[in-house]
N, C-alpha and C positions, 0 to 999 in steps of 0.2 A: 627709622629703619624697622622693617618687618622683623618679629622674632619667633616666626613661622622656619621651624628647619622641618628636612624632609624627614617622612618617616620609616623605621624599620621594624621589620619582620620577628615576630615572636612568637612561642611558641612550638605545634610538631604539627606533623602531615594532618591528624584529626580536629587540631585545633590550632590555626596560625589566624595572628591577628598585623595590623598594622599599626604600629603605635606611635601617637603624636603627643609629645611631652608640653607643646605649648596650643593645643585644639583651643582654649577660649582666647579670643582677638578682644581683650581688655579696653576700652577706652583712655586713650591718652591722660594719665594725672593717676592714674587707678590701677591699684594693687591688692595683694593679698598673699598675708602670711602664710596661712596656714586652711586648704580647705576641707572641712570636715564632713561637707554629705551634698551628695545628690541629688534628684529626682524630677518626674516628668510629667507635665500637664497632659490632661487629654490630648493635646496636637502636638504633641510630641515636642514640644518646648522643653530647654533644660536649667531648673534652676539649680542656683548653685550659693548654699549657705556658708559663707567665708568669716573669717577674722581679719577685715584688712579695713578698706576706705568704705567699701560699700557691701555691707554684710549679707545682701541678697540680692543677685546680679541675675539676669537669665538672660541665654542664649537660644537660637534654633541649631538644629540639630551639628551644620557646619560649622558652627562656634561663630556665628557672626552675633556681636550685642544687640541684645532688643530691650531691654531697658535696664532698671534696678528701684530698690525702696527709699532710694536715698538714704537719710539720717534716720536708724533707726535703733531700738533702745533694748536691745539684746545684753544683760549681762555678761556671759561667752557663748553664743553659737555650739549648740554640740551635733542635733540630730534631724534631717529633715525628711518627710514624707507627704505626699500631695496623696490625695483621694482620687479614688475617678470621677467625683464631682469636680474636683480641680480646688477640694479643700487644700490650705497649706496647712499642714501641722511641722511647727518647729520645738525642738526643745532645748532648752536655756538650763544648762547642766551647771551654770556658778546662780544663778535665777530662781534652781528649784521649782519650775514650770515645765509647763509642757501647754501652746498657745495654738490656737486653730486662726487661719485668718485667710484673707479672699488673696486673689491673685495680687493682689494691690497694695498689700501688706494691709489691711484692716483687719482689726483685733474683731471675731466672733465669739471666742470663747476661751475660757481662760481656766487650766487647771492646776491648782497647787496655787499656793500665797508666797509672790515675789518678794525672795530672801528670808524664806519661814526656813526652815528644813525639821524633817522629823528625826525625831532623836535616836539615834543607833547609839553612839558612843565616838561615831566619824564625827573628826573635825574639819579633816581635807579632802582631797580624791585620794586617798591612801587609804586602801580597801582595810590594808591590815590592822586598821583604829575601829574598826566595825564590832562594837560588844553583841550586837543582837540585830535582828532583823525590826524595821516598823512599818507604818503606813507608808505614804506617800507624801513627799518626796527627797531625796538627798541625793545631789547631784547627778539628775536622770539622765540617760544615752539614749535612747530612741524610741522607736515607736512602732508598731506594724497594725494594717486595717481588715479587720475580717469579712468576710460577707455580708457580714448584715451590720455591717457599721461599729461594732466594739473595736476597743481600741487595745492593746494590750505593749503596756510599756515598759521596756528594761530600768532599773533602781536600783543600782546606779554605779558609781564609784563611794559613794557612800551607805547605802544600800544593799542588800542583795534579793531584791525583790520582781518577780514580774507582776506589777497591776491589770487588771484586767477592769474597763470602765467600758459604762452603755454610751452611745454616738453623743447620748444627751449632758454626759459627763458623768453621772451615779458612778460610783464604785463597785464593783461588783463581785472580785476576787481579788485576794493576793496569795500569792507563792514564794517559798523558799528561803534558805537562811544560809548565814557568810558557813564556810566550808568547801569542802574537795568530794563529799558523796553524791548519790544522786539526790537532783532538786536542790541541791546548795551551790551557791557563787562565789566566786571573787572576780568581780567585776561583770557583771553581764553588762557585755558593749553595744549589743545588734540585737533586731530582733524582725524575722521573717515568718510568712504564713504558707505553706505551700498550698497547692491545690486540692490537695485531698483535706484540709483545715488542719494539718500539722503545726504545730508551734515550735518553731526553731531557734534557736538563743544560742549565740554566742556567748562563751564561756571564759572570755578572754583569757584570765591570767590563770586558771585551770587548765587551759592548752585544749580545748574542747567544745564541740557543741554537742549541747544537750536537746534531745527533741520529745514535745511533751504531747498530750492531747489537750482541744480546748477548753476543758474544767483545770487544767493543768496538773495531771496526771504524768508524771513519767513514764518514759516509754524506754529510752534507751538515749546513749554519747555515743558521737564520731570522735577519735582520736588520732593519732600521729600526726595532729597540730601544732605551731606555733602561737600560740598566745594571737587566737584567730578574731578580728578586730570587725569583720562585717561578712555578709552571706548575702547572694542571692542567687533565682534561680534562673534557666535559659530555658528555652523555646523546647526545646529536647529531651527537656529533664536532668539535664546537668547543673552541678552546681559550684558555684564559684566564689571561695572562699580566701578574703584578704588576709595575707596574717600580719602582723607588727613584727613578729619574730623579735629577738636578743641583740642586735647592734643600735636602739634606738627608742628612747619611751621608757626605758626600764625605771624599776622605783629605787628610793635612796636604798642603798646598803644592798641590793638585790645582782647578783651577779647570773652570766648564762648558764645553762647547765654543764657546758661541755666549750672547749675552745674550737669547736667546731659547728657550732650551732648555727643554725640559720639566721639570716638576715629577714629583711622585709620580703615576703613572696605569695604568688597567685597558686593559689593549687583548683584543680577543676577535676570534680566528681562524677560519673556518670549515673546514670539512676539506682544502678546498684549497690554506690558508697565506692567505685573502683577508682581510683586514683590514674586519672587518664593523661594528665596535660600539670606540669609544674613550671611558673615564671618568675625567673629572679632567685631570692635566697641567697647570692654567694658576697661577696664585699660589697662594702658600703659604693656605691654609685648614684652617679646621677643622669645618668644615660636614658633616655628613651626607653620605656619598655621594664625600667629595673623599678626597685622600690627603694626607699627608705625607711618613710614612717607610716603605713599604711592606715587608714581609716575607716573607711568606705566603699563599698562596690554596690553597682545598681549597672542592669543590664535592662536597654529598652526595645523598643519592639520589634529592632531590626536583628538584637543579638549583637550590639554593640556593648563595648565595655566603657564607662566611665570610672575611674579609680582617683578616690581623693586621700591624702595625705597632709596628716599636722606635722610637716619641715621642722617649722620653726618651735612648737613646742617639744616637740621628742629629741632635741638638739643640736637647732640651728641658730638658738640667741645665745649657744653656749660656745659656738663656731666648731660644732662635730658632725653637722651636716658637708656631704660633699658637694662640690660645687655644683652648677646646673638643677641643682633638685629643682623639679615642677613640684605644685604644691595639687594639682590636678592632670589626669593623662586621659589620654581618650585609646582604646583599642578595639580598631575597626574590624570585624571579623571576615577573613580572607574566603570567600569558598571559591575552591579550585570547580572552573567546567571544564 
């Protein structure tokens, strides 16, 4: 039986999408926990980096299966970004890596020493064990690709660092230290380039992103955030921001600020920082369109939304996930003629 249900409508008159809570048509035997990121080849292929049977699955753009890497040897899956050579860059946040490799999953280049980590003071992803900032790497989250090929990496849940390295791999910068000022982290989750070479990092459990220049300069924080978990941009200059918000992922002993706090939600920016379009936020759901445990956002070149979600680690193996959660949603972007 098809587990295609129809989709609904979300969002407002400036920004209404169509949201499909099951868009990838999985192969018969094959699952997935929890997906943590997106991204899309030159022809508009979508891969999709999972924790389940088959760790990197890709589909075309309708969700029909076009193949996967089979058995592959990911310590955890955290963060995925293709080049527009149709480089894959993944990074392996329990791995301490960050790995460049072809369509095909073949290994080209290899940054950081599988199961080294550099020494902070972190023993877990629990940023709060962080005595000091170090090199690279301890438990990285992602990645973004500049113009001219650097690479500049978030570090981490153990870390509070952005790396900045040549295409060739050299090291070339790092920035920042565990803290709540500017240019300090806890937790940088994401990390985007806008067009103008802005450096954008999510600030996760600082409730913020902080935007820098490419030497890594501060520049300025977006706020009235929930503990905002991934960024990117649209065709228009809007931007669209996952958050995890307070019903799901939290750390031991850490409670929400208010019993009224937000859930998992989409908020979208217009170029001026204006708060135009919010999705989701209120009880835990598993509905179509809502969120849970947000991860990830990547919009591709039609202004389509993909939104992945870790269910089952932010608690769904504790059974605090409600039911129907997708662990991946697709939101078609509606334009009225």
């Amino acid at each position: 039986m098809s587990n295609i249900t129809s989709p609904v409508i979300v969002g407002n008159n400036d920004f209404r999408f169509s949201a499909a809570a099951h868009w990838a048509q999985l192969p018969a035997g094959i699952g997935w926990l929890d997906v943590v990121a997106v991204s899309f080849t030159s022809n508009h292929n979508v891969y999709v980096n999972n924790r389940g049977d088959c760790e990197m699955i890709y589909f075309d753009a309708d969700g029909n299966y076009l193949g996967d890497w089979g058995e592959t040897d990911f310590v955890r899956p955290h963060g995925l970004t293709i080049s527009r050579a149709d480089e894959v860059y993944c990074t392996d946040d329990f791995g301490h890596t960050v790995t460049r490799y072809d369509l095909h999953g073949q290994v080209t280049q290899q940054l950081g020493t599988r199961g080294v980590s550099s020494q902070t003071g972190a023993v877990d992803v629990d940023y709060r064990n962080i005595k000091h900032s170090a090199g690279p790497f301890n438990f990285p989250t992602n990645l973004a690709i500049a113009d001219n090929g650097d690479l500049y990496i978030t570090d981490g849940y153990g870390n509070a660092r952005v790396h900045q390295f040549s295409a060739s791999g050299k090291l070339l910068n790092s920035w920042g230290n565990p803290g709540s000022g500017p240019g300090e982290f806890h937790v940088p989750h994401d990390i985007r380039i806008c067009d103008q070479g802005m450096i954008w990092v999510a600030d996760r459990e600082n409730d913020r992103i902080q935007r820098f220049d490419p030497a890594g300069t501060y520049i300025d924080s977006i706020t009235d955030l929930a503990r905002p978990a991934s960024l990117d941009f649209g065709s228009e200059g809007e931007i669209y921001i996952f958050e995890l918000g307070y019903q799901a992922g939290m750390f031991p002993g850490e409670v929400p600020p208010s019993d009224s706090a937000s859930g998992g939600r989409l908020t979208i920016l217009d170029h001026n920082l204006n708060m135009v379009c919010r999705i989701g936020g209120g009880e835990k759901s598993g509905s179509a369109g809502d969120f849970y445990a947000p991860h990830n956002v990547r919009v591709d070149h039609q202004g389509n939304l993909y939104l992945a979600e870790v269910v089952w680690a932010a608690g769904g193996r504790e059974g605090r996930a409600p039911d129907g959660c997708s662990a991946l949603q697709k939101l078609t972007r509606v334009i009225e003629s």
